[in-house]
Each structure stands twice: as structure tokens, then as C-alpha cells.
FIPAVEX-644026 format. One record per atom (N, C-alpha, C): x, y, z; atom name; residue number from 1. Coordinates in steps of 0.2 Angstrom, whole numbers, plus 5000, padded with zeros to 4 digits. Example, Ala and Ser with C-alpha at 12.3 -4.5 7.8 and 13.67 -1.06 7.14 Angstrom:
BEGIN
- u:v:w:atome:num
- 5066:4972:5039:N:1;
- 5062:4978:5039:CA:1;
- 5066:4984:5039:C:1;
- 5064:4989:5035:N:2;
- 5068:4995:5036:CA:2;
- 5064:5000:5039:C:2;
***
This chain:
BEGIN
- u:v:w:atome:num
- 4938:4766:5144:N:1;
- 4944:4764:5148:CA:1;
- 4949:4763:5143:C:1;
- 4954:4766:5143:N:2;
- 4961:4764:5141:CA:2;
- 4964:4759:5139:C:2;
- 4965:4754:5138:N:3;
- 4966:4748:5141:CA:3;
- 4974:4751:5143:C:3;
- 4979:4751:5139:N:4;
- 4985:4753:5141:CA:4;
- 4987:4755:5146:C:4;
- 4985:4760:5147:N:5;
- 4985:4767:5153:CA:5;
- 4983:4763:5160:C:5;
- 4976:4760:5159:N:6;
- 4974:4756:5166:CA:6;
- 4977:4751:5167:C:6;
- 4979:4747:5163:N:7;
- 4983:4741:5165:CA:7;
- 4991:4743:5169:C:7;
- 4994:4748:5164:N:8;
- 4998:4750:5167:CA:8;
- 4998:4755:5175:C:8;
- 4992:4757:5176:N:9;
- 4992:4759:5183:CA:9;
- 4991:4753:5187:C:9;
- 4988:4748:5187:N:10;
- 4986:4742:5190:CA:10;
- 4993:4741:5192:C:10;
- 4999:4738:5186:N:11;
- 5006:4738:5189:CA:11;
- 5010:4739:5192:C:11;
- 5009:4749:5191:N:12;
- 5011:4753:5195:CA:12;
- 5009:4751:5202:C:12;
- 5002:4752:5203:N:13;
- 5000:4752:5210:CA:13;
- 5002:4744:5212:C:13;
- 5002:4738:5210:N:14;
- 5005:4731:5214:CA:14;
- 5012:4733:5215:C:14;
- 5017:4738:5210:N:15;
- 5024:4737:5212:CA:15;
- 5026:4742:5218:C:15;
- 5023:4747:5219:N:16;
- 5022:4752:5224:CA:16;
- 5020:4750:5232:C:16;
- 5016:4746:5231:N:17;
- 5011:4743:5238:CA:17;
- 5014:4736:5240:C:17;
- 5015:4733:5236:N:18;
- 5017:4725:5236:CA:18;
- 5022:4721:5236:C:18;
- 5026:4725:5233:N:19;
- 5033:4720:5231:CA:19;
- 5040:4726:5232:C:19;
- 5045:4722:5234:N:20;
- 5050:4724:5237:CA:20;
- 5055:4725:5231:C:20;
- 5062:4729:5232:N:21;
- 5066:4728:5225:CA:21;
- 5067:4721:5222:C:21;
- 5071:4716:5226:N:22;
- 5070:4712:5222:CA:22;
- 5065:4709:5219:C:22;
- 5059:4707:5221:N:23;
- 5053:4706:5218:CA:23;
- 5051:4710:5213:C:23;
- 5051:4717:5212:N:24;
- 5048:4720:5209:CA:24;
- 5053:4718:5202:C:24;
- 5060:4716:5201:N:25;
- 5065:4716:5197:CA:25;
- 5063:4709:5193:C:25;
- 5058:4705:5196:N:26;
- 5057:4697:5192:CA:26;
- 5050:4699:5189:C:26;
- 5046:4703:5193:N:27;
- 5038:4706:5191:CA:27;
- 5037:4706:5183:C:27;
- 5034:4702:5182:N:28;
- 5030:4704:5174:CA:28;
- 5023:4700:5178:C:28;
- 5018:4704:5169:N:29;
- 5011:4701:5171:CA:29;
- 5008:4696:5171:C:29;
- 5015:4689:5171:N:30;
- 5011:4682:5174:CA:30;
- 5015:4680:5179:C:30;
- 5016:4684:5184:N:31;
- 5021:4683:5190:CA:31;
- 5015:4683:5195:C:31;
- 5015:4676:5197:N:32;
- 5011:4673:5201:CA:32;
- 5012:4678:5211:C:32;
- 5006:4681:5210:N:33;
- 5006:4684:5216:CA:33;
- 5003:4684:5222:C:33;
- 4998:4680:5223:N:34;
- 4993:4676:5228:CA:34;
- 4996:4667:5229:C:34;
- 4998:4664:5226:N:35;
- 4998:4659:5225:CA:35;
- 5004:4656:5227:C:35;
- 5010:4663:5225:N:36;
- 5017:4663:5227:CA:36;
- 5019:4668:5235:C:36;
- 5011:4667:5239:N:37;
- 5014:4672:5244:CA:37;
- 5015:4679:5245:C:37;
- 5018:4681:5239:N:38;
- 5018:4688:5238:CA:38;
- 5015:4692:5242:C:38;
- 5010:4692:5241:N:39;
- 5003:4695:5245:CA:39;
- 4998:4691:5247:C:39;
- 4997:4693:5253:N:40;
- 4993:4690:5259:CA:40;
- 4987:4692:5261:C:40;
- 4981:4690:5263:N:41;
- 4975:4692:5261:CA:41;
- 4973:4699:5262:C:41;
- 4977:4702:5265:N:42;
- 4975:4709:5269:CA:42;
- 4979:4715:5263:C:42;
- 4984:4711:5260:N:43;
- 4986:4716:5254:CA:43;
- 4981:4714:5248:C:43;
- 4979:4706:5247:N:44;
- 4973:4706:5242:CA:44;
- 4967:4709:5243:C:44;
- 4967:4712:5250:N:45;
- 4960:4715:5252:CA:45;
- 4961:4723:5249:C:45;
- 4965:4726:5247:N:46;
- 4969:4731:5246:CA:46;
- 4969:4730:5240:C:46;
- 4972:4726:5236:N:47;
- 4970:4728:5229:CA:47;
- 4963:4728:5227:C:47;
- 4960:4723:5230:N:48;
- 4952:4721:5227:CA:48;
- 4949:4731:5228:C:48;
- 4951:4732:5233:N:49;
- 4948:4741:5233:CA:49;
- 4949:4744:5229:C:49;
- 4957:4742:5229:N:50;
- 4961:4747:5222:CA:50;
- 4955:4745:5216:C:50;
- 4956:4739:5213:N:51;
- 4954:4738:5210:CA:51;
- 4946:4741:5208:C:51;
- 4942:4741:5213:N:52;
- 4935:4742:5215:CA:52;
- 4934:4751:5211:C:52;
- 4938:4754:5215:N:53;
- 4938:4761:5215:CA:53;
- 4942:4765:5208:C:53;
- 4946:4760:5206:N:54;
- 4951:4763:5200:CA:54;
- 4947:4762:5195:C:54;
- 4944:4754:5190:N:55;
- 4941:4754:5189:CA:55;
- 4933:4753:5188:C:55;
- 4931:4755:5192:N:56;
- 4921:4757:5194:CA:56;
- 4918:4750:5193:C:56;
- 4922:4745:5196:N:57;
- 4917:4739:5197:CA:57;
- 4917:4737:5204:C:57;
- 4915:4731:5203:N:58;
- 4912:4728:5211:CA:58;
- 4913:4720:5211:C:58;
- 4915:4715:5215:N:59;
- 4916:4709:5217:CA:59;
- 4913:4707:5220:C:59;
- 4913:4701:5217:N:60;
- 4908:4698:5223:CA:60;
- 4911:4692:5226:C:60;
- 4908:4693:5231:N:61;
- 4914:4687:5237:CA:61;
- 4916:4682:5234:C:61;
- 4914:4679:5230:N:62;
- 4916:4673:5226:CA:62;
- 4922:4674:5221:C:62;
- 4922:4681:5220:N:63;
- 4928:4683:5215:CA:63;
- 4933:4685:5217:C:63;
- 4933:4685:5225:N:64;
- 4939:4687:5227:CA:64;
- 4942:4681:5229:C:64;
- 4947:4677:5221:N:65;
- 4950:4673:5224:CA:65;
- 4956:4672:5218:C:65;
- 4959:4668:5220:N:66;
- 4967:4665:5214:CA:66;
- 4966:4666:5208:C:66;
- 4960:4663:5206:N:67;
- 4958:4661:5199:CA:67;
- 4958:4672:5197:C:67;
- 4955:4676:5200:N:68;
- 4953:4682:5198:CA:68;
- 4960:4686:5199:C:68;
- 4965:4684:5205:N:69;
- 4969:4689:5209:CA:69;
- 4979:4687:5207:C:69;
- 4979:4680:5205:N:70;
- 4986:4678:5207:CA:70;
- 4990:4684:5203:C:70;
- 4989:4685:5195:N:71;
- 4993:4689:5192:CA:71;
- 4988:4694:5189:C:71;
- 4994:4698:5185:N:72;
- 4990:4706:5183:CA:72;
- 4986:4702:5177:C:72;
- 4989:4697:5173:N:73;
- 4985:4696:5166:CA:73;
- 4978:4693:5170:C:73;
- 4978:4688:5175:N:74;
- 4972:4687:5177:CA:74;
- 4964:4690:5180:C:74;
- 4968:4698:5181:N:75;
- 4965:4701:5185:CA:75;
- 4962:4708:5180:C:75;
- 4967:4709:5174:N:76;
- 4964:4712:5167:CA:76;
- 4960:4709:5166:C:76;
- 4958:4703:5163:N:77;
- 4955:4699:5160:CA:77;
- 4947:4698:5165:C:77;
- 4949:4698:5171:N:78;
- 4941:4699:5174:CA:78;
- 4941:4707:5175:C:78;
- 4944:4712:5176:N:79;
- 4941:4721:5174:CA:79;
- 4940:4718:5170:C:79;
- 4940:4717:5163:N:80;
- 4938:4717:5155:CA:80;
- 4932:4715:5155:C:80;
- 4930:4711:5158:N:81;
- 4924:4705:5159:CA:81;
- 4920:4708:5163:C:81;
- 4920:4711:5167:N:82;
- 4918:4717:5171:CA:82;
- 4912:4722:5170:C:82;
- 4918:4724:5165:N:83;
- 4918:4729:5160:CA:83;
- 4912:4730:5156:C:83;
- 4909:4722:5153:N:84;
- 4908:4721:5146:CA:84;
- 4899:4723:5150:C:84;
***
């Protein structure tokens, strides 16, 4: 895996799906985005897919939360973990 390439697809795909102009213009990867509302469980159900399907892993219900989802770097850092 990439890391560059796939991180950078991760926030392609959150800026595309999730956040509107002005959101997307404050967007870096510790921009708080379950936490701050941003996205609402039925769009973090959607990235958990994305995520699922993009990178070749699997969640388990307990992972699908704040701590795993709010921002890109939190959500790198469990792909990585993932991964390992």
C-alpha cells in the first residue's frame, strides 16, 4: 500500500462525499469530522465502506467510533494498524 496515494484518496473521497465549499476550504487531516457534526452516522456508515472496500480491511463494531473516525489522521493510523 502506498501510503501517500491512499491517504490522499481517503481525502479525496471525504472532500467529494462529505463536506461542502466552505468546509472543504478549513479541511486538513485533523479537522475534527464526527465530533464536529460534519458527518452523521449514515455518512460514517459510508466511509466505514469506503474505507472497508478501498483498503481491504474489516471493522468491527466496536471500531466504528470517534476515537477510529473523527479525523483523516485518526483513521490512517487505525488503516496502518489494520494493515500490520
Amino acid at each position: 500500500m502506498e501510503a501517500t496515494k491512499s491517504k490522499e484518496a481517503l481525502i479525496n473521497f471525504i472532500k467529494e462525499e462529505f463536506l461542502n465549499e466552505s468546509e472543504e476550504e478549513q479541511f486538513n487531516e485533523d479537522t475534527a469530522l464526527v465530533s464536529s457534526r460534519i458527518m452523521d452516522s449514515i455518512s460514517t456508515l459510508q466511509l466505514v465502506d469506503y474505507i472497508e472496500k478501498e483498503f481491504d480491511i474489516e471493522f468491527n463494531h466496536h471500531e466504528v467510533d470517534q476515537d477510529n473516525l473523527d479525523t483523516v489522521n485518526k483513521m490512517w493510523d487505525f488503516i496502518t494498524s489494520k494493515k500490520q
